[in-house]
N, C-alpha and C positions, 0 to 999 in steps of 0.2 A: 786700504782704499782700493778701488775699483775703479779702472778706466772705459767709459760707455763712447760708443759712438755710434747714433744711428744713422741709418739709410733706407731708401723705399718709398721714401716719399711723393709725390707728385699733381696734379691735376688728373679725376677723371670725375666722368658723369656718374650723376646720381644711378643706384643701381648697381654700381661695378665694385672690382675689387684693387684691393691693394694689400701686399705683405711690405709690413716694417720690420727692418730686424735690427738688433742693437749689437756690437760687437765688443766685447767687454777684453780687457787685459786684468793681469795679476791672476795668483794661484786661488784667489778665495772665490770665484765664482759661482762655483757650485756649490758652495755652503749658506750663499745669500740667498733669501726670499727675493724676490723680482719683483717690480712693476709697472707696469705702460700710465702716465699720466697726458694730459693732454690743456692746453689756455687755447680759447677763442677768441679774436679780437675783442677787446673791453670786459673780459672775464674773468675770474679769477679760475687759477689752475685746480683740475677737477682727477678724481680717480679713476683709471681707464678697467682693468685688469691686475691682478697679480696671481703669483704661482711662486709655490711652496718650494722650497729645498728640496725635502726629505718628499714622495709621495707622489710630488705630480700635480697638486692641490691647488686649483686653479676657483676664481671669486673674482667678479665683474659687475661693474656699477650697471644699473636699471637699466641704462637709455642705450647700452652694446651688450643686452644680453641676447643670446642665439643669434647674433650677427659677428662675433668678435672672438676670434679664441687665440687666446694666448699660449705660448708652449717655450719651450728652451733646451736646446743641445749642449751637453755640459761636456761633451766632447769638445766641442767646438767653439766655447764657450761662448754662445751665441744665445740669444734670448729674439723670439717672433710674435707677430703681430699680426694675424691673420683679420682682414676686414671684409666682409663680404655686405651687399646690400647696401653701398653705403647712401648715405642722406647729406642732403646740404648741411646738416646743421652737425654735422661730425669733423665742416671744417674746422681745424685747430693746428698748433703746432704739437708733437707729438714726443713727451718726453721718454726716454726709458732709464730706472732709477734701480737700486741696489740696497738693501736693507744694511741700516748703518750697525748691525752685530751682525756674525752668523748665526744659523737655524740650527738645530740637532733635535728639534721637534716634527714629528709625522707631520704632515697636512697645516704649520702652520701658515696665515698667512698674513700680510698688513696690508692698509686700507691708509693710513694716513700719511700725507707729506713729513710731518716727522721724525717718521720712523725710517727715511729713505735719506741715506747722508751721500749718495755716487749718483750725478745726472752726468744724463749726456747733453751734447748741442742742444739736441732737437730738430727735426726735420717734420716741413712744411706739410700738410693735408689737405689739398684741397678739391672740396667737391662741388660740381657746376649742375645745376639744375634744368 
């Protein structure tokens, strides 16, 4: 298992940015696939980004593409959340998860809550219009 805790959270105007970053414990870090999810009020929780083990292999749902890039320092075992441009409707709570096997595949990545057994809290996003 894998311990997440994010931060970076906060209030700002449509338009602005924010980095989340997630700080993970345990040695298996850098063998997990990654990835950023996000629940809006009265939502069900939605896929934000993920990124690959092995490669760097990074995949991002429709509604945060070319606004959103995710990345991760496996020195530091630190996994980011880069948000630029952002829009009201990107308010959400914002999870960062851990794939529940390791990777030893290039560029793989996952896309479903399933497949992610390590959250963290979650930290607030909220943007003002």
């Amino acid at each position: 298992q894998v311990q997440l805790v994010e931060s970076g959270g906060g209030l700002v105007q449509a338009g602005g940015s924010l980095r989340l970053s997630c700080a993970a414990s345990g040695r298996t870090f850098s063998s997990r696939i990654m990835g950023w999810f996000r629940q809006a009020p009265g939502k069900e929780q939605e896929f934000v980004a993920t990124i690959s083990a092995i490669g760097g292999r990074t995949y991002y749902a429709d509604s945060v593409k070319g606004r959103f890039t995710i990345s991760r320092d496996n020195a530091k075992n630190t996994l980011y959340l880069q948000m630029n441009s952002l829009k009201p409707e990107d308010t959400a709570v914002y999870y960062c998860a851990a794939s529940a096997r390791p990777s030893y595949i290039m560029g793989e990545v996952l896309t479903a809550r399933a497949d992610f057994s390590s959250w963290g809290q979650g930290t607030q996003v909220t943007i003002s219009s």
